[in-house]
C-alpha positions in Angstrom: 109.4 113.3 95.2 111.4 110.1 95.3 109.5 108.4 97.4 106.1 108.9 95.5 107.9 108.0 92.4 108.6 104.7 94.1 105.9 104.1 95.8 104.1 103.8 92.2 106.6 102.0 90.5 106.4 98.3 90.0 109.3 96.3 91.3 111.7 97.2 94.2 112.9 100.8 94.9 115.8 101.4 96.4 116.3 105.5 97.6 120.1 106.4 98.5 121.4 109.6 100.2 117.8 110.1 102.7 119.3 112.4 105.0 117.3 115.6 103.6 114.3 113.5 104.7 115.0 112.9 107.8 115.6 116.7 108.4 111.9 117.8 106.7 109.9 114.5 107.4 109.6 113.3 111.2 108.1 109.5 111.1 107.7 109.5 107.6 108.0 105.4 106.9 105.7 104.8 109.5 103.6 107.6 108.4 103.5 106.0 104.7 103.3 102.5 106.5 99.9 103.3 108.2 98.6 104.4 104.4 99.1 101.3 103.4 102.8 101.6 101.7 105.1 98.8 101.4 108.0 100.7 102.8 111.1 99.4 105.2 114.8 101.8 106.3 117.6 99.5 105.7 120.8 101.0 107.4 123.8 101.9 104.8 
């Protein structure tokens, strides 16, 4: 997945087009948040 991908990568990661996320993930910054991920949803 994206996400993982980014999560691992140095640097900013910036994910476009999330809506396919939204649909199969419920809470899933928050979820990645409580892991310890250094994740934030910026509107469009």
């Amino acid at each position: 997945s994206l996400i993982i991908a980014g999560l691992a990568a140095q640097g900013t990661t910036e994910v476009h087009r999330v809506y396919h996320l939204d649909r199969g993930y419920a809470h899933l910054v928050e979820k990645l948040a409580a892991l310890g991920a250094r994740i934030k949803r910026v509107p469009a």
